[in-house]
Structures are given as structure tokens and as C-alpha cells.
N, CA, C and O atoms as CSV, one atom per row, in Angstrom:
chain,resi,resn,atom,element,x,y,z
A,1,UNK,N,N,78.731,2.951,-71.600
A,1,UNK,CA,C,78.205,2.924,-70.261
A,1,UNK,C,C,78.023,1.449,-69.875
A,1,UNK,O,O,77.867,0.605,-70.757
A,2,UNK,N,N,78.044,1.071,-68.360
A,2,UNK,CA,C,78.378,-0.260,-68.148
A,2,UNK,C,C,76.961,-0.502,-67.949
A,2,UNK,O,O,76.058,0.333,-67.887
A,3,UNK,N,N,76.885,-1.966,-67.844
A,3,UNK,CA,C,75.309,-2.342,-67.651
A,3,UNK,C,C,74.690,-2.128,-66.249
A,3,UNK,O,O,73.476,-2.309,-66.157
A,4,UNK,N,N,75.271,-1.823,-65.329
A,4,UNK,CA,C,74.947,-1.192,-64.066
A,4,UNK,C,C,74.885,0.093,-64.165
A,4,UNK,O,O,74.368,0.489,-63.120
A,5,UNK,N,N,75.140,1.026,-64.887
A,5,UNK,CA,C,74.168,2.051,-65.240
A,5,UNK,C,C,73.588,2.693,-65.918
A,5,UNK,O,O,73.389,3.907,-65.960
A,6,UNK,N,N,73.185,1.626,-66.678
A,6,UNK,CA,C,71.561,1.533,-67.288
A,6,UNK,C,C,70.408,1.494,-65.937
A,6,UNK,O,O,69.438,2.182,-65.618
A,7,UNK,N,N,71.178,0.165,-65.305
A,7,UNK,CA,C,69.956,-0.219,-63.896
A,7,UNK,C,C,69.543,0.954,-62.851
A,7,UNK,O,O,68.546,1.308,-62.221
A,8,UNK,N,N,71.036,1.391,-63.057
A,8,UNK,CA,C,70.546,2.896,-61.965
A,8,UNK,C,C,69.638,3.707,-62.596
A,8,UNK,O,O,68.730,4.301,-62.014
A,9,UNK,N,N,69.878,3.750,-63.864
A,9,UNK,CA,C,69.144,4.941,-64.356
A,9,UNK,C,C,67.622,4.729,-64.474
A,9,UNK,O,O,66.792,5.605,-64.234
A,10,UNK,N,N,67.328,3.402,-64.891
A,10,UNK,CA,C,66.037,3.037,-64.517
A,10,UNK,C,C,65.511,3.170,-63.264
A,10,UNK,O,O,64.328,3.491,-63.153
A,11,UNK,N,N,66.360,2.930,-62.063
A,11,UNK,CA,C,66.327,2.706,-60.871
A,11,UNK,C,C,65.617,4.085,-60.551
A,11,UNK,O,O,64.494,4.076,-60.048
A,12,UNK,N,N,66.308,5.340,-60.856
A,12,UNK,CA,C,66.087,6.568,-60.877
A,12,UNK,C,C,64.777,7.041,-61.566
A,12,UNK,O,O,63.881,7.715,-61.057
A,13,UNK,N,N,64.855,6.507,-62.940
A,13,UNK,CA,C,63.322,7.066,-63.602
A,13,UNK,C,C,62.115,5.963,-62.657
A,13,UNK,O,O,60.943,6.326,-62.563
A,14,UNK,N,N,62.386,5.203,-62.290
A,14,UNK,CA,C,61.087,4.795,-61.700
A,14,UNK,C,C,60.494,5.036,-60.494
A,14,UNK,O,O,59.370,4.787,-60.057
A,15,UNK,N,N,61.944,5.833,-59.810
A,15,UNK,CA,C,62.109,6.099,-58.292
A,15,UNK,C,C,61.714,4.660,-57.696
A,15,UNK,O,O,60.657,4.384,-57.129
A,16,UNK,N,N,62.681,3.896,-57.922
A,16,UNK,CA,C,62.842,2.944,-57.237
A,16,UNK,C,C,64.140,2.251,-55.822
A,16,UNK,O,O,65.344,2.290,-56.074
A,17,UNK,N,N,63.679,1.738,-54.582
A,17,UNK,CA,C,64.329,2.174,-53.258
A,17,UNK,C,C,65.429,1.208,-54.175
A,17,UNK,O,O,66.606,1.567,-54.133
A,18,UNK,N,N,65.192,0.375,-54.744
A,18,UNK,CA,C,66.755,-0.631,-54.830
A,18,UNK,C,C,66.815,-1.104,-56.022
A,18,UNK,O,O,65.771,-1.207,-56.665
A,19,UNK,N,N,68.231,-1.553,-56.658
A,19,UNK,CA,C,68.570,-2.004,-57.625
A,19,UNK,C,C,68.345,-2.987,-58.085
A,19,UNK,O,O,68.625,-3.312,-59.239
A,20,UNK,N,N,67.639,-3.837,-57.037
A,20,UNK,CA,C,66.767,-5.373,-57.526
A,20,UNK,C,C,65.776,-5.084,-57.999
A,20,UNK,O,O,65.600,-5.624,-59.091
A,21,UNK,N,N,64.666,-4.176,-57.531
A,21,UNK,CA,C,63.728,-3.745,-57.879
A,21,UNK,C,C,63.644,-3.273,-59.429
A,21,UNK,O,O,62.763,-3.654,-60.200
A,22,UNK,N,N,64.646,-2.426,-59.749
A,22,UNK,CA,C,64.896,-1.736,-60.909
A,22,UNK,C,C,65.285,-3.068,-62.194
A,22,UNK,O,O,64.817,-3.125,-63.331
A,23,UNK,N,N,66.237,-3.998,-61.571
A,23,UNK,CA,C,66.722,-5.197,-62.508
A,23,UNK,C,C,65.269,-5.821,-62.465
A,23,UNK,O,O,64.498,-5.703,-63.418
A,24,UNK,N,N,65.089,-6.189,-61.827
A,24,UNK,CA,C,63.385,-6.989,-61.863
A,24,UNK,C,C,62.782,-6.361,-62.723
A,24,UNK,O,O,62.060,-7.093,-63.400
A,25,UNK,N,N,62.755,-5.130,-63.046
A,25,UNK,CA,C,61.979,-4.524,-64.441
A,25,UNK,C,C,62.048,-4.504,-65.658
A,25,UNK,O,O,61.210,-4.189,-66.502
A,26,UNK,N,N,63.502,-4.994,-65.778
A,26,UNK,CA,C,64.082,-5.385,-66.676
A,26,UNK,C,C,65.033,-6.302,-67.605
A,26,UNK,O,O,65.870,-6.295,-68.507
A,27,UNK,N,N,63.816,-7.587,-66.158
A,27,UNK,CA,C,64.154,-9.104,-66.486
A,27,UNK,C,C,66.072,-9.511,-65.796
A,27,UNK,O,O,66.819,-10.477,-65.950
A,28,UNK,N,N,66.130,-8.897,-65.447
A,28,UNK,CA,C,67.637,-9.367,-64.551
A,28,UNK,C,C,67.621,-9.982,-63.308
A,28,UNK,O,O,66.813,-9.530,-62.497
A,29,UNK,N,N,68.406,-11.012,-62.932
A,29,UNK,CA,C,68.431,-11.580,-61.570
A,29,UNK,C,C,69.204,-10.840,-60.627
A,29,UNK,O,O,70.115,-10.205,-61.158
A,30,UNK,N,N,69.116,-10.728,-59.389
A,30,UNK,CA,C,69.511,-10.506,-58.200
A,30,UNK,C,C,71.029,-10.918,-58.181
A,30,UNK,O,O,71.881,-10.209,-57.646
A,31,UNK,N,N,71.240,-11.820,-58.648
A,31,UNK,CA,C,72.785,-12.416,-58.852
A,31,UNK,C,C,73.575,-11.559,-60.311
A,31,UNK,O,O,74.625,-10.921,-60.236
A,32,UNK,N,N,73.077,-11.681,-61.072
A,32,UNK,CA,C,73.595,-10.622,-62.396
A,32,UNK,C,C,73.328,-9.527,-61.768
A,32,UNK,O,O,74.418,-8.994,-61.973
A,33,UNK,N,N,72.662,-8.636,-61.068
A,33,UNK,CA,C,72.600,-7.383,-60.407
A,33,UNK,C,C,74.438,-6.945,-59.806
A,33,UNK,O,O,75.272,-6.106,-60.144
A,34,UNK,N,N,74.381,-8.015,-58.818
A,34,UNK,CA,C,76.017,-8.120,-58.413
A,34,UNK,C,C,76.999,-8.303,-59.035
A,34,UNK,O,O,78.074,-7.842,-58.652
A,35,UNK,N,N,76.869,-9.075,-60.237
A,35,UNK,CA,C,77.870,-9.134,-61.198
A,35,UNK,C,C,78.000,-7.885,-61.799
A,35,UNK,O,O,79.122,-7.381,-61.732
A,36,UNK,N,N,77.120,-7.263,-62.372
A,36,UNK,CA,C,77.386,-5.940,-62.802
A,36,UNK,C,C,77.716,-4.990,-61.873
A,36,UNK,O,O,78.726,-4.392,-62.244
A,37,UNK,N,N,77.459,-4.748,-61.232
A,37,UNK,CA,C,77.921,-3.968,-59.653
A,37,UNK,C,C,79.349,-3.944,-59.613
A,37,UNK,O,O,79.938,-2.868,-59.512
A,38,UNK,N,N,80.202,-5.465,-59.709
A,38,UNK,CA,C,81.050,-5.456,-59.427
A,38,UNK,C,C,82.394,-5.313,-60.063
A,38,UNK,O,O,83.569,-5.274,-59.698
A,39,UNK,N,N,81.414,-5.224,-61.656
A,39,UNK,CA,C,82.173,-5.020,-62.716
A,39,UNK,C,C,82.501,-6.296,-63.610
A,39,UNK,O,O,83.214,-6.210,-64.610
A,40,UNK,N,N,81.752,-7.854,-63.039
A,40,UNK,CA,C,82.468,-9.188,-63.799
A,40,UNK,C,C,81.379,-9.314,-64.527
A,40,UNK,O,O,81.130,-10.483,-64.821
A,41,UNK,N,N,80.382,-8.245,-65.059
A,41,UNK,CA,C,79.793,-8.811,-66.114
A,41,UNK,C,C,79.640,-7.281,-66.709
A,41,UNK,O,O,79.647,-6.366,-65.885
A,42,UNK,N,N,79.526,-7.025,-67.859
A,42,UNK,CA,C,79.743,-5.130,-68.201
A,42,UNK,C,C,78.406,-4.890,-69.149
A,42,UNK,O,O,78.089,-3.718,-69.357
A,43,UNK,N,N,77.857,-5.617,-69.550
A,43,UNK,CA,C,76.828,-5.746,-70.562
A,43,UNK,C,C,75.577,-5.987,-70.573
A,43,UNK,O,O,75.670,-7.192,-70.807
A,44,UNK,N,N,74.611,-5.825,-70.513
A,44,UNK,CA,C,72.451,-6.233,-71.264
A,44,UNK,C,C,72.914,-6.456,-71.990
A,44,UNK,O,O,73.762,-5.873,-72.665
A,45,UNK,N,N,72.089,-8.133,-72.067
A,45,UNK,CA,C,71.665,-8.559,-73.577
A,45,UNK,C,C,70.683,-7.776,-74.006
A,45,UNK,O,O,70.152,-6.868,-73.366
A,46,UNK,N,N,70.295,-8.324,-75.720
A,46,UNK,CA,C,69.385,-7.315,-76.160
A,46,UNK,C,C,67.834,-6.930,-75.456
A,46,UNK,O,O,67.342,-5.813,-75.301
A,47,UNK,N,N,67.330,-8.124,-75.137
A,47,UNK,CA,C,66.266,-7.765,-74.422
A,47,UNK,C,C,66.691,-7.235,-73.211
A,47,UNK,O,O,66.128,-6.185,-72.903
A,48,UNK,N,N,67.237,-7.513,-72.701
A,48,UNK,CA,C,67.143,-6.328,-71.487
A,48,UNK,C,C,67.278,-4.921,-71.835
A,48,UNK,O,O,66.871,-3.978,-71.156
A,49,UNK,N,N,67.987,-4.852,-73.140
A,49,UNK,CA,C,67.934,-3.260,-73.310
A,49,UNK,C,C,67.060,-2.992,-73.775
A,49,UNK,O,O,66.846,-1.780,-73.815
A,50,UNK,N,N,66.205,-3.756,-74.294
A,50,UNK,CA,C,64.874,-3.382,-75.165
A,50,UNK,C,C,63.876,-2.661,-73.630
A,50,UNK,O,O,63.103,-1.705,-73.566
A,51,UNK,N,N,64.264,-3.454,-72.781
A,51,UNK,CA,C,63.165,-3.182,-71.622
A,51,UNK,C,C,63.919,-1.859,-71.083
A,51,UNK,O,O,63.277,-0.905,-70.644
A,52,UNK,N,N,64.907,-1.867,-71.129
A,52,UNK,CA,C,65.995,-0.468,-70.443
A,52,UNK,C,C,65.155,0.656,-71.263
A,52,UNK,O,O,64.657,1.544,-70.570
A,53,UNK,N,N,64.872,0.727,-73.160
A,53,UNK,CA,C,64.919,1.708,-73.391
A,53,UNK,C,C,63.045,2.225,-73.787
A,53,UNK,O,O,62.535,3.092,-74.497
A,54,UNK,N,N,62.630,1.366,-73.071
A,54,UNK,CA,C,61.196,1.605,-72.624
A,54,UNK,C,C,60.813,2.402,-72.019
A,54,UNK,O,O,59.990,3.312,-72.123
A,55,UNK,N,N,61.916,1.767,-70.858
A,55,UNK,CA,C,61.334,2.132,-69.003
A,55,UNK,C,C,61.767,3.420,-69.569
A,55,UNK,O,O,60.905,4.257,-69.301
A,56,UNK,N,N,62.765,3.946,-70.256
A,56,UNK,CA,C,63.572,5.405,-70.479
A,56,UNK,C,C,62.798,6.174,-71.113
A,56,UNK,O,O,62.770,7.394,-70.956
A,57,UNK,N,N,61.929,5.381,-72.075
A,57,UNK,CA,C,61.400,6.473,-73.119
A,57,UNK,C,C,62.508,6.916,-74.319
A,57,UNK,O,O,62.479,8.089,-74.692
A,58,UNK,N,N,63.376,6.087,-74.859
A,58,UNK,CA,C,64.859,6.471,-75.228
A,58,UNK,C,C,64.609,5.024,-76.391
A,58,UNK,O,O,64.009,3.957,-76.269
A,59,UNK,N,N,65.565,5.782,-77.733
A,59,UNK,CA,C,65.560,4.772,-78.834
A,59,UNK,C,C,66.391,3.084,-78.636
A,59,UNK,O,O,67.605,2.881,-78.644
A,60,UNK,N,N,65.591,2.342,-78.516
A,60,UNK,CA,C,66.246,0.653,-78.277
A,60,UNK,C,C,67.392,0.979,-78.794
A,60,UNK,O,O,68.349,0.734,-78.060
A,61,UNK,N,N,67.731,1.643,-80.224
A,61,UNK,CA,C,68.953,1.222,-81.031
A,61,UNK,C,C,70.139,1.893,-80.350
A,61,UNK,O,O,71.297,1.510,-80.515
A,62,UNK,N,N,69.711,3.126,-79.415
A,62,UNK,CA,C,71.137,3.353,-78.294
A,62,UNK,C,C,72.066,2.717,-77.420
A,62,UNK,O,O,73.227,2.685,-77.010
A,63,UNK,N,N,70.545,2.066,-77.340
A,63,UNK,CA,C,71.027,1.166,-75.724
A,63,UNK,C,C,71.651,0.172,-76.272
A,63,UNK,O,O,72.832,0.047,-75.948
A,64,UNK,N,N,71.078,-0.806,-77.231
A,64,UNK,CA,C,71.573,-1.597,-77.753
A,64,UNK,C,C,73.226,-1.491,-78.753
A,64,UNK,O,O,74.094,-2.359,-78.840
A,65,UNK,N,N,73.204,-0.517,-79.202
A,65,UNK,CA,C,74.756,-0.274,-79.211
A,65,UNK,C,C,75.237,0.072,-78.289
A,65,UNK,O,O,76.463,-0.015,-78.362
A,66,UNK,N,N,74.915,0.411,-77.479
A,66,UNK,CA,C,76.420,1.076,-76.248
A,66,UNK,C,C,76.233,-0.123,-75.566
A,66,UNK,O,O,77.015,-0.319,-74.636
A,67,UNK,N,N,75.451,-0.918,-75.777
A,67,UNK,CA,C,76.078,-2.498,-74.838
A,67,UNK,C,C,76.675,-3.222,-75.526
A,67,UNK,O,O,77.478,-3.941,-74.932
A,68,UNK,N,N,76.589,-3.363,-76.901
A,68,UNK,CA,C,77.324,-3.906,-77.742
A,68,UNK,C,C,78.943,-3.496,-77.939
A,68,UNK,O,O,79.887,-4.277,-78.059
A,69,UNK,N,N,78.968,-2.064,-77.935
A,69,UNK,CA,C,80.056,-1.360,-77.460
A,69,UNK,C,C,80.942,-1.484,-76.567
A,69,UNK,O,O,82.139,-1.313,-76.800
A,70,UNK,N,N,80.331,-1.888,-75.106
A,70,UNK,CA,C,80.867,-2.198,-73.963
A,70,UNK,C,C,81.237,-3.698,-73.900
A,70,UNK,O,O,82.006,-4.202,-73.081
A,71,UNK,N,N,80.574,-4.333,-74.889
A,71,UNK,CA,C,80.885,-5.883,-74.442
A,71,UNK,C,C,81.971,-6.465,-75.604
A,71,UNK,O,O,82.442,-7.601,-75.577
A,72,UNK,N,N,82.298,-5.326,-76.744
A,72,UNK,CA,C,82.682,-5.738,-78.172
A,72,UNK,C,C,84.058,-5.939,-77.014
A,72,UNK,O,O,84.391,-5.303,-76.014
A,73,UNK,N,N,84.845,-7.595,-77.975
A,73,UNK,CA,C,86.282,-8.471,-77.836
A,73,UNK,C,C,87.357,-7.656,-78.238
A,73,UNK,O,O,88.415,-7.709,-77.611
A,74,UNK,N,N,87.168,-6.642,-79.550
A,74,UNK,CA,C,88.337,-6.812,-80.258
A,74,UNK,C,C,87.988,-5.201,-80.616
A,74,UNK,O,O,86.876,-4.674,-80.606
A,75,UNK,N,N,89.234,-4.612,-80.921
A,75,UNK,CA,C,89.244,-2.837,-81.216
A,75,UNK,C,C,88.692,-2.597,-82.944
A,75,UNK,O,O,88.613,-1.490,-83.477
A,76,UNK,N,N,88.350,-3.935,-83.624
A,76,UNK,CA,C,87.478,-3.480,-84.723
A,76,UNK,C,C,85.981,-3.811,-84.558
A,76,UNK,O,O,85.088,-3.476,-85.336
A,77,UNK,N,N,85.837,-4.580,-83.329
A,77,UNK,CA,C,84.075,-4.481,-82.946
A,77,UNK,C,C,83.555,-3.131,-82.210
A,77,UNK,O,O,82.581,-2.407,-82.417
A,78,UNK,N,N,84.638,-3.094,-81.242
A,78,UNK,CA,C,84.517,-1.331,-80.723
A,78,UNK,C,C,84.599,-0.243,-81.755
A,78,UNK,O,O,83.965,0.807,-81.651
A,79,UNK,N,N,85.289,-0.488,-82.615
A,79,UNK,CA,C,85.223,0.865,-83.734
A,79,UNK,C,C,84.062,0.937,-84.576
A,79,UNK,O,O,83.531,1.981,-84.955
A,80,UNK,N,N,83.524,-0.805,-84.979
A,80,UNK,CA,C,81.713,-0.493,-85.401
A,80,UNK,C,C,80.673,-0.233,-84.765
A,80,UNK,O,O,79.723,0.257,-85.376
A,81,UNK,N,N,80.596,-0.466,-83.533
A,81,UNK,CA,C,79.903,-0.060,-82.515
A,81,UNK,C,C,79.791,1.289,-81.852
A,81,UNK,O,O,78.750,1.739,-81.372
A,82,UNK,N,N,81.374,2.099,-81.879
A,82,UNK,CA,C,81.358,3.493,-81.639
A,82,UNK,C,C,80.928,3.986,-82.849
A,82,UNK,O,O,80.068,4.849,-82.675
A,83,UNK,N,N,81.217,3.755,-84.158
A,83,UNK,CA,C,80.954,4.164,-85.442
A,83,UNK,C,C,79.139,4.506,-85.860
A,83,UNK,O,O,78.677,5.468,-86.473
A,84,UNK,N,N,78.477,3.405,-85.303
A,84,UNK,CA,C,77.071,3.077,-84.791
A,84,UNK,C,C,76.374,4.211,-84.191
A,84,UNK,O,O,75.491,4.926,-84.664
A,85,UNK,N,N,77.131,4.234,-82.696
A,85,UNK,CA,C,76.818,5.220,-82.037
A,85,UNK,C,C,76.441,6.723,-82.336
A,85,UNK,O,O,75.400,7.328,-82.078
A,86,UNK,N,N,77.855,7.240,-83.096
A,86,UNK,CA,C,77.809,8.325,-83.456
A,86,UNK,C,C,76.731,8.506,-84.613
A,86,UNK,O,O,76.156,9.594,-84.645
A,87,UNK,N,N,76.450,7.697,-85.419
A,87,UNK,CA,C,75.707,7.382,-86.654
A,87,UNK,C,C,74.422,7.816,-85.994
A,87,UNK,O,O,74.068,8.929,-86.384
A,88,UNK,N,N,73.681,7.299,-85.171
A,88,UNK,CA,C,72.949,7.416,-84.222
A,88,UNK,C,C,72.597,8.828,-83.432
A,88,UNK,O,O,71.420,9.186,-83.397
A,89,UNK,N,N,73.435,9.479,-82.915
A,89,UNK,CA,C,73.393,10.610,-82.158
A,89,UNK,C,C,72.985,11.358,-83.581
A,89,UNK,O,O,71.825,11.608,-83.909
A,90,UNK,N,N,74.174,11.666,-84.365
A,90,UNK,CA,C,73.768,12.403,-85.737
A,90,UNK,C,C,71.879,12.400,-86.423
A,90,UNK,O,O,71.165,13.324,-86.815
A,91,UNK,N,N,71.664,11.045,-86.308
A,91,UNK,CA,C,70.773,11.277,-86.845
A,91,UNK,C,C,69.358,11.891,-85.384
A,91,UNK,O,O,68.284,12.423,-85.663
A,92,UNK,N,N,69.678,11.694,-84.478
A,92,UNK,CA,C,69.046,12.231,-83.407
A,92,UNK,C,C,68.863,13.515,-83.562
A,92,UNK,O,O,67.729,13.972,-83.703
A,93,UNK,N,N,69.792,14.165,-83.559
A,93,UNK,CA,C,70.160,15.442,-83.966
A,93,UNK,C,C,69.707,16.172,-84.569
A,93,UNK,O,O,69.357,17.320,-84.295
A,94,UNK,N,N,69.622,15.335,-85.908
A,94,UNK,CA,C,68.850,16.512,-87.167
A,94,UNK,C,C,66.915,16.331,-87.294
A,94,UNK,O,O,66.092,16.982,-87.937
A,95,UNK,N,N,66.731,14.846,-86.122
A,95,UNK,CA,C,65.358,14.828,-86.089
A,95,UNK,C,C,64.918,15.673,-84.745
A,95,UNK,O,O,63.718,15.649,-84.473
A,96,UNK,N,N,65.766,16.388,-83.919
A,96,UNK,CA,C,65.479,16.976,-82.743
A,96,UNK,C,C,65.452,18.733,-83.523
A,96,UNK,O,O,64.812,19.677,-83.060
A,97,UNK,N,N,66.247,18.769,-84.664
A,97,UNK,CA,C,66.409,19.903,-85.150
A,97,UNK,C,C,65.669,20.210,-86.407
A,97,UNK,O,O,65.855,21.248,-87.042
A,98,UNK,N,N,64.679,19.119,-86.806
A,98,UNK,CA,C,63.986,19.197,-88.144
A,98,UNK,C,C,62.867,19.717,-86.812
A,98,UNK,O,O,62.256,20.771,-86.986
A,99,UNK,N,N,62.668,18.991,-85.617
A,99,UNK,CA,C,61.171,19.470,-84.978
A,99,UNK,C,C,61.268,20.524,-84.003
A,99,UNK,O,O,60.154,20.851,-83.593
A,100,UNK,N,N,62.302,21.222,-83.449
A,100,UNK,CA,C,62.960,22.586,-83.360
A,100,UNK,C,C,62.394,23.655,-84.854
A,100,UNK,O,O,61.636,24.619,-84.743
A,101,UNK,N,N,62.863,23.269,-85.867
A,101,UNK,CA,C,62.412,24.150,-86.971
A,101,UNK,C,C,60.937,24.266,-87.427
A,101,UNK,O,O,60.670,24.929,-88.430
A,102,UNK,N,N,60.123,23.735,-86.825
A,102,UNK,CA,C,58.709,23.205,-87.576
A,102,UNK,C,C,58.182,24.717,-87.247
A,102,UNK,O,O,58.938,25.409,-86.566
A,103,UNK,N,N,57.109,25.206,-87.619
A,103,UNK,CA,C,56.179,26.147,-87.578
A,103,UNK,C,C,55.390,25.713,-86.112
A,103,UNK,O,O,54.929,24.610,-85.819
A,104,UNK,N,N,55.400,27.024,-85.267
A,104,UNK,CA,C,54.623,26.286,-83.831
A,104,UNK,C,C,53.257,26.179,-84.770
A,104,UNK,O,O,52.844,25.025,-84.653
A,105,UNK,N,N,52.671,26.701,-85.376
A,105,UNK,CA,C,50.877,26.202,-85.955
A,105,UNK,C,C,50.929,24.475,-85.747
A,105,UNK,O,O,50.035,23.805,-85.230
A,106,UNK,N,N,52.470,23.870,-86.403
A,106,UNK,CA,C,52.139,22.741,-86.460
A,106,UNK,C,C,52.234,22.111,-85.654
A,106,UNK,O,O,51.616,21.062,-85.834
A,107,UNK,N,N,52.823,22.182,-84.569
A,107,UNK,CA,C,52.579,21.780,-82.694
A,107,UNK,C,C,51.579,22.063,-82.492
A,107,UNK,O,O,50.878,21.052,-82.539
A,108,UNK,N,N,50.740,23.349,-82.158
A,108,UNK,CA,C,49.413,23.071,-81.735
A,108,UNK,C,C,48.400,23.300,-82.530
A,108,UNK,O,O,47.482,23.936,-82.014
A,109,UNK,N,N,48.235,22.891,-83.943
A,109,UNK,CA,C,47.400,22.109,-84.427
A,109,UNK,C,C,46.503,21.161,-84.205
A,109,UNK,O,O,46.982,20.046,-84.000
A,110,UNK,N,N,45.055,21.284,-84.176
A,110,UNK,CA,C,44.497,19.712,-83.696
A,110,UNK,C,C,44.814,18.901,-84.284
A,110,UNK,O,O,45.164,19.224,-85.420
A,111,UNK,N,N,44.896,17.500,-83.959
A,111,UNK,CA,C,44.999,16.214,-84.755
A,111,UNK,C,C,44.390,15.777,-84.704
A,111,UNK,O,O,43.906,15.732,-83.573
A,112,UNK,N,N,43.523,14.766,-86.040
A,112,UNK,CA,C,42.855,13.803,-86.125
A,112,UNK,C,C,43.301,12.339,-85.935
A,112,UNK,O,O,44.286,11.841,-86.480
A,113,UNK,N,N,42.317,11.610,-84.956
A,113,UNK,CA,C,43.164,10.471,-84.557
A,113,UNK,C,C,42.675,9.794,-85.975
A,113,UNK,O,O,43.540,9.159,-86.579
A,114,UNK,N,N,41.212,9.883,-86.624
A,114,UNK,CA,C,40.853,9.260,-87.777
A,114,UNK,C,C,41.582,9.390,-88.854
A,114,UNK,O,O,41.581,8.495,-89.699
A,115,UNK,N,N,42.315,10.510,-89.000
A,115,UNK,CA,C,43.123,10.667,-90.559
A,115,UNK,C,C,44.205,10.006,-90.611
A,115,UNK,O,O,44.885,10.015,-91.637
């Protein structure tokens, strides 16, 4: 995914009227806003994705590969980076499906914030 839509998507979770607004949240200039827009820049550096996968509620290490992904030179940086990716989803997966399997007792269980 290109680095202009990451911005939308923030743009969207914050319900925000404009895409400056949304880059402003996540440390980008008004001028890199347009560059990505227009396609002459395709990538967040890492901190900006760190702030992308905040505003999202979403694991840094996604964002941060699929920009790495999008910005990799050469078809063996894209193949560690897609390689990454998938590595990634997989393990998403079996932690979305280890807490799918849990016993509901242990969802609504009280918790101790002291223990």
C-alpha cells in the first residue's frame, strides 16, 4: 500500500475534513502530502509509521513492512519484505485464533489490575 493510503486511512479513522490535517498527525508536511498524492514519493519513514499504526490501533511491525515493501530497490528486498509480511499476517492469525478459542469465563472474568 502506498504511503498516501496510510494518510487516508488515518484521515478516515480520525474523521478528519483533509489530508493535511491527517499528515499533521503523523508528522508529515503539506509538501510530502503532494508528493505522495502524486505518486513521486511511495513510502513513511519509520516514524511516521510508528504514528500511522497508533492512530490505527494496528501492529507498528505491519506498517512498517509494507512501507519497506513499497519502497524496497531491488526484487530480493521486495521478496524479504513480502516474506515479512506474510510472516506477520500468519502469526496474527493464530493469535486472533488462540483468543477465538479461549473459554468465554476467561473474557469475562474480573481482572486484577494489582496481580
Amino acid at each position: 500500500m502506498n504511503g498516501y493510503s496510510w494518510i487516508v486511512k488515518v484521515r478516515e479513522k480520525l474523521e478528519l475534513p483533509s489530508d493535511n490535517q491527517a499528515a499533521a498527525k503523523i508528522g508529515i508536511s503539506r509538501s510530502a502530502v503532494s508528493q505522495h498524492k502524486a505518486g513521486r514519493a511511495k513510502s513513511l519513514n519509520d516514524e511516521q509509521c510508528l504514528q500511522v499504526a497508533k492512530i490505527l490501533g494496528i501492529s507498528a511491525e505491519e506498517v512498517i513492512a509494507d512501507q519497506h515493501f513499497e519502497g524496497a530497490k531491488t526484487p530480493e528486498e521486495r521478496a524479504v519484505w513480502a516474506n515479512f509480511l506474510k510472516m506477520a499476517g500468519r502469526a496474527a492469525a493464530i493469535a486472533l485464533g488462540a483468543a477465538i478459542t479461549l473459554p468465554h469465563h476467561i473474557w469475562s472474568a474480573p481482572v486484577c489490575i494489582l496481580c
